[in-house]
C-alpha beads as a LAMMPS data file, in Angstrom:
LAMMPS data file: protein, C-alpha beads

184 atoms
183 bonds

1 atom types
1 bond types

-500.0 500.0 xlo xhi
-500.0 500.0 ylo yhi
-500.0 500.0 zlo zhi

Masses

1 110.0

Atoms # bond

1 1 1 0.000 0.000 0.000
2 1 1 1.250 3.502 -0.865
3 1 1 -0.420 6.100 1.278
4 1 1 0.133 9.388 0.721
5 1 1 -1.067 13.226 1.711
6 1 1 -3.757 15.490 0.168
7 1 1 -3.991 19.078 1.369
8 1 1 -7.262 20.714 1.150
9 1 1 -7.534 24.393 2.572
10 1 1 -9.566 27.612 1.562
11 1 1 -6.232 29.448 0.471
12 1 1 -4.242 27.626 -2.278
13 1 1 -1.494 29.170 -1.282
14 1 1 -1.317 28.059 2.088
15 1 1 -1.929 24.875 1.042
16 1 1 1.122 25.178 -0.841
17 1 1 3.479 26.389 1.975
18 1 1 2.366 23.306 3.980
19 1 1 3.193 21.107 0.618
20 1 1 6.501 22.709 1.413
21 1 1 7.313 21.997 4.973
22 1 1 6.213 18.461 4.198
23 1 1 8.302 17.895 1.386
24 1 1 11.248 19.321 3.458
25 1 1 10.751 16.585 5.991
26 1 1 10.305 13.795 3.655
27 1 1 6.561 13.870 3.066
28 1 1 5.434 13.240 -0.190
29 1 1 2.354 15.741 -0.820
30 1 1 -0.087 13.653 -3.834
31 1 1 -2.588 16.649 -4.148
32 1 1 -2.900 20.154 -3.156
33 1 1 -6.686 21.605 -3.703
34 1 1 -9.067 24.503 -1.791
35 1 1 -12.115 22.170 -2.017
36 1 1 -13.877 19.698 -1.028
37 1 1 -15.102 17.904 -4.069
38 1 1 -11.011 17.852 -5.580
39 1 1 -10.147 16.694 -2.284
40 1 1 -12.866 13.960 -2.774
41 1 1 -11.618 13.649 -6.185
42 1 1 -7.880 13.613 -5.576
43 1 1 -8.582 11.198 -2.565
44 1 1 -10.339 8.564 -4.932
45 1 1 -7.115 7.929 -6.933
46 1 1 -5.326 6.543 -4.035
47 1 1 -4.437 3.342 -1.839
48 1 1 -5.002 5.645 1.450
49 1 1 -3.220 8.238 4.008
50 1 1 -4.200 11.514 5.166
51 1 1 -6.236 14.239 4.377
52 1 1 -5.203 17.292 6.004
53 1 1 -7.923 19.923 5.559
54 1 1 -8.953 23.187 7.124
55 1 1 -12.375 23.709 8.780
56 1 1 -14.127 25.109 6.077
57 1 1 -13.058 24.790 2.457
58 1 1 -14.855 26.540 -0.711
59 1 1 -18.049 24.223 -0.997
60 1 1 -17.765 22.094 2.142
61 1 1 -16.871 22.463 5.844
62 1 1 -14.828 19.681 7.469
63 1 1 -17.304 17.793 8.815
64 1 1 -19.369 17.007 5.464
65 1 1 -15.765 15.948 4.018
66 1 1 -15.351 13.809 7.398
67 1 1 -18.587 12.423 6.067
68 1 1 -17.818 11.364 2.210
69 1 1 -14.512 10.575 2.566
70 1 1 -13.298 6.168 2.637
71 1 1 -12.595 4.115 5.533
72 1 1 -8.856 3.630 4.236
73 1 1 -8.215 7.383 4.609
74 1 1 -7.715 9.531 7.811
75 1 1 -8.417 13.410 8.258
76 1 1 -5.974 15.429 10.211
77 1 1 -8.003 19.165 10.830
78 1 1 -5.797 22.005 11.335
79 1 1 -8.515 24.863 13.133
80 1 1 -8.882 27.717 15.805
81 1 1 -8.959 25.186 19.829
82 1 1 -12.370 26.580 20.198
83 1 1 -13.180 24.185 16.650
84 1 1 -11.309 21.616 17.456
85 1 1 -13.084 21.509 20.970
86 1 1 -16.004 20.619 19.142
87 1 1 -14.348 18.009 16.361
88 1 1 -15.217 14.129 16.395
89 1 1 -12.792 11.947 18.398
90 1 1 -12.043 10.059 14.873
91 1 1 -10.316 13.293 13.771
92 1 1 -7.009 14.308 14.931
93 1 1 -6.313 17.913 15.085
94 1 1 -3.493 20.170 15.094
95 1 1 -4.236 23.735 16.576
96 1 1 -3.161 27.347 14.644
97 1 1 -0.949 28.491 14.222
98 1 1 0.279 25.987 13.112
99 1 1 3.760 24.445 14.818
100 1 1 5.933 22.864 12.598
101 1 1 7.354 20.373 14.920
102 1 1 3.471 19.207 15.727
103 1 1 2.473 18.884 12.026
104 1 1 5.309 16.632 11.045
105 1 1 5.202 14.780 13.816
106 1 1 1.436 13.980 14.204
107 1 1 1.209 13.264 9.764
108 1 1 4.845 10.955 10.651
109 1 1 2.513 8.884 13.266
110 1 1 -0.292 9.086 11.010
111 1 1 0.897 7.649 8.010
112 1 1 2.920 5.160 10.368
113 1 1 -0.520 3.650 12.067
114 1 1 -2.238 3.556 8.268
115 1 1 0.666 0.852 7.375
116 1 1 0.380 -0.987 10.746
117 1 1 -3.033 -1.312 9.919
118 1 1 -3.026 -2.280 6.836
119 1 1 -0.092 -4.678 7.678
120 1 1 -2.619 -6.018 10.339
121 1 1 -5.165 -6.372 7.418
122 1 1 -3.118 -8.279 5.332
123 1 1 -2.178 -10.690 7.841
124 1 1 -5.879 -11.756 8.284
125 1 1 -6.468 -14.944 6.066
126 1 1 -9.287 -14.402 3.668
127 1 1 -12.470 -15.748 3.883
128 1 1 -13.294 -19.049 2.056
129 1 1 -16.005 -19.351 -0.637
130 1 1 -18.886 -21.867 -0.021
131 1 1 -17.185 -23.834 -2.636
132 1 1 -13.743 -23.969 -0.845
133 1 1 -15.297 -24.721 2.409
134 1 1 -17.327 -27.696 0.441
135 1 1 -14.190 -29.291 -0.430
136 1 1 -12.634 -29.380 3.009
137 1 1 -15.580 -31.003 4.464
138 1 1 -16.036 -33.343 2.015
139 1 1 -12.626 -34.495 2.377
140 1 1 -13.377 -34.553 6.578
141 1 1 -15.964 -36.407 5.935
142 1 1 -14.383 -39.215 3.729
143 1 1 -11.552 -39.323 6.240
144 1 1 -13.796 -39.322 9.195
145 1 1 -15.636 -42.058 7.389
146 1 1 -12.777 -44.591 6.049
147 1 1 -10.009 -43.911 8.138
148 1 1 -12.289 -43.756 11.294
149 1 1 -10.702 -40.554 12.767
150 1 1 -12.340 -37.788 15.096
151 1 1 -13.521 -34.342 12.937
152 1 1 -10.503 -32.757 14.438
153 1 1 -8.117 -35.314 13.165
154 1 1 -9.685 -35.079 9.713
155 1 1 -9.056 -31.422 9.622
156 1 1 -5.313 -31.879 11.561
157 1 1 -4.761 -34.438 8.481
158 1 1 -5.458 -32.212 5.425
159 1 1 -3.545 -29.331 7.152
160 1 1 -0.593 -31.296 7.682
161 1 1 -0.664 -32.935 4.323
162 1 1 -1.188 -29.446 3.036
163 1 1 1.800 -27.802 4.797
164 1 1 3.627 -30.669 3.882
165 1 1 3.305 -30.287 0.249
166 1 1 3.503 -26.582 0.257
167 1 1 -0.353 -26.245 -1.241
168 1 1 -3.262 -24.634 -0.041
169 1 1 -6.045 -26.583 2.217
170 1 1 -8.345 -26.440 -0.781
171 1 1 -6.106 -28.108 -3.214
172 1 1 -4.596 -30.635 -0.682
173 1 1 -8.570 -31.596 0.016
174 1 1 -9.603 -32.020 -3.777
175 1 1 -6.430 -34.339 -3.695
176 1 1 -8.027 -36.386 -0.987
177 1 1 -11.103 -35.945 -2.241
178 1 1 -9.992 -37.525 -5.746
179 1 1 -7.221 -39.966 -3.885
180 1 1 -10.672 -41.509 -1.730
181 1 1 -12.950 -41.466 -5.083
182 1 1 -10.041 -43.320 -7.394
183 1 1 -9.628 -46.029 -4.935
184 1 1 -13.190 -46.587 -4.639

Bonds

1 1 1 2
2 1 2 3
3 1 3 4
4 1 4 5
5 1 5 6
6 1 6 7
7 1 7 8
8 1 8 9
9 1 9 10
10 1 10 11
11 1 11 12
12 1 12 13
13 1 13 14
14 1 14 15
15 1 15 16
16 1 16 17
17 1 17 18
18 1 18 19
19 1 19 20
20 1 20 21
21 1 21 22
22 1 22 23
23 1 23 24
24 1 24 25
25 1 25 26
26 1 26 27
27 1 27 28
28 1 28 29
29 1 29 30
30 1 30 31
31 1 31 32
32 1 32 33
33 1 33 34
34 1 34 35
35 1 35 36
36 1 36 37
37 1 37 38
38 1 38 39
39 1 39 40
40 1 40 41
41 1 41 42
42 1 42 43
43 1 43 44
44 1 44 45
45 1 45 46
46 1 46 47
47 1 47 48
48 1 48 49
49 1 49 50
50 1 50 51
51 1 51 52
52 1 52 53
53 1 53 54
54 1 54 55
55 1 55 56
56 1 56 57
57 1 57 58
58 1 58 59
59 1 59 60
60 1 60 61
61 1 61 62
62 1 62 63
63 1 63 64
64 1 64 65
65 1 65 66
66 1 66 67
67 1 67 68
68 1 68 69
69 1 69 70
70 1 70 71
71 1 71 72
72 1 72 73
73 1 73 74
74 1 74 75
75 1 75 76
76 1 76 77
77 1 77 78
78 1 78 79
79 1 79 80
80 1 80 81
81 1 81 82
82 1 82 83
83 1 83 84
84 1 84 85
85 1 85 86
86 1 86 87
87 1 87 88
88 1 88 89
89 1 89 90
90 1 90 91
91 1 91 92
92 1 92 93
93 1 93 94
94 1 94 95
95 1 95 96
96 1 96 97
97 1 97 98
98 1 98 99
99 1 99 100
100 1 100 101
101 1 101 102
102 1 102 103
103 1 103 104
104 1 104 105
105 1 105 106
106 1 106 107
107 1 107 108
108 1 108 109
109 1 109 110
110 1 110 111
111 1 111 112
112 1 112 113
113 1 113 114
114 1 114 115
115 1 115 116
116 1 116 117
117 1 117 118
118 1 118 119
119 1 119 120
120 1 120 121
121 1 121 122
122 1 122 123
123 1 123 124
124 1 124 125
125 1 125 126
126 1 126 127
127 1 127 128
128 1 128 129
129 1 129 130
130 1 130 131
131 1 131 132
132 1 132 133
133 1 133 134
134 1 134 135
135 1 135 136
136 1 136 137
137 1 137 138
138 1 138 139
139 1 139 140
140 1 140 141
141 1 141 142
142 1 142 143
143 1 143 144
144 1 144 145
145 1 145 146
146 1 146 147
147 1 147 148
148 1 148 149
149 1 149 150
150 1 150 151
151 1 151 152
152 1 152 153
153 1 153 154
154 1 154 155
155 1 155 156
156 1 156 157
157 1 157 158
158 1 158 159
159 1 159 160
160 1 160 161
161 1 161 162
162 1 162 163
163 1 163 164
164 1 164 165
165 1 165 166
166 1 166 167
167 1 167 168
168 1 168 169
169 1 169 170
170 1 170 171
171 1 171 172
172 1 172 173
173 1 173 174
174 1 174 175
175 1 175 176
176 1 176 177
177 1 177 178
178 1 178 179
179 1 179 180
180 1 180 181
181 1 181 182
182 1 182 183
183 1 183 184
């Protein structure tokens, strides 16, 4: 996953100075825009990161972006304390003026919880079809059946046999599955 940064504030040009002092760290800035709907737009073309937007931008305020925008992308509000007193807890703020030291830090940790996350994603094995799930318990069930072993044991048998031969669970129980059938 790449993430990246979109900027979305009223003035273009401060949205452009920020661009700076994130490129100067290391950030890489994808879009720079001072509305909502390129923000939308911009944020549509990408794997995920942050958005880091102003309270009110030229068509929206931050809360109807908040609103729009995917799950795989976070919002980072830079506003006044007395606005972001009143912000969601799912959106980190950073209070003006605006400290260097805070931005870079709070976008670094940011971006660096987006790829632990979607590290964590990854890691989660995906769900089987009906059809894949079909085959394993058919080949239980044969096993269970001829070889006399315990539901557990079935399963225990077609992962081992699977790890063994370095395929998946699916393919190792069609092979049992056809295996059972030939000798039949």
């Amino acid at each position: 996953m790449n993430t990246s940064i979109v900027i979305a504030l009223p003035k273009i040009e401060d949205a452009k100075k920020i661009r700076t002092v994130l490129n100067r760290y290391g950030f890489t800035v994808a879009a720079v825009c001072n509305s909502g709907a390129n923000a939308l737009a911009s944020i549509s073309e990408l794997d995920g990161g942050v958005l880091l937007c102003g309270y009110h931008l030229q068509d929206m305020y931050y809360r109807d972006l908040l609103d729009y925008m995917p799950d795989y992308f976070e919002m980072l509000l830079m506003a006044s304390r007395g606005v972001i007193s009143e912000a969601p807890t799912s959106v980190l703020c950073v209070g003006m003026p605006l400290k260097v030291g805070d931005l870079v830090n709070t976008v670094s940790m940011m971006l660096s919880q987006i790829e632990r996350r979607w590290k964590k994603d990854k890691k989660k094995p995906k769900q089987r079809s009906w059809k894949e799930q079909n085959y394993i318990s058919n080949a239980k069930m044969l096993l269970m059946e001829r070889n006399h072993l315990s539901e557990d044991d079935a399963y225990r048998y077609i992962q081992k046999c699977s790890m063994d031969s370095g395929t998946n669970m699916v393919e190792t129980a069609q092979m049992v599955l056809m295996l059972l059938y030939d000798s039949v």
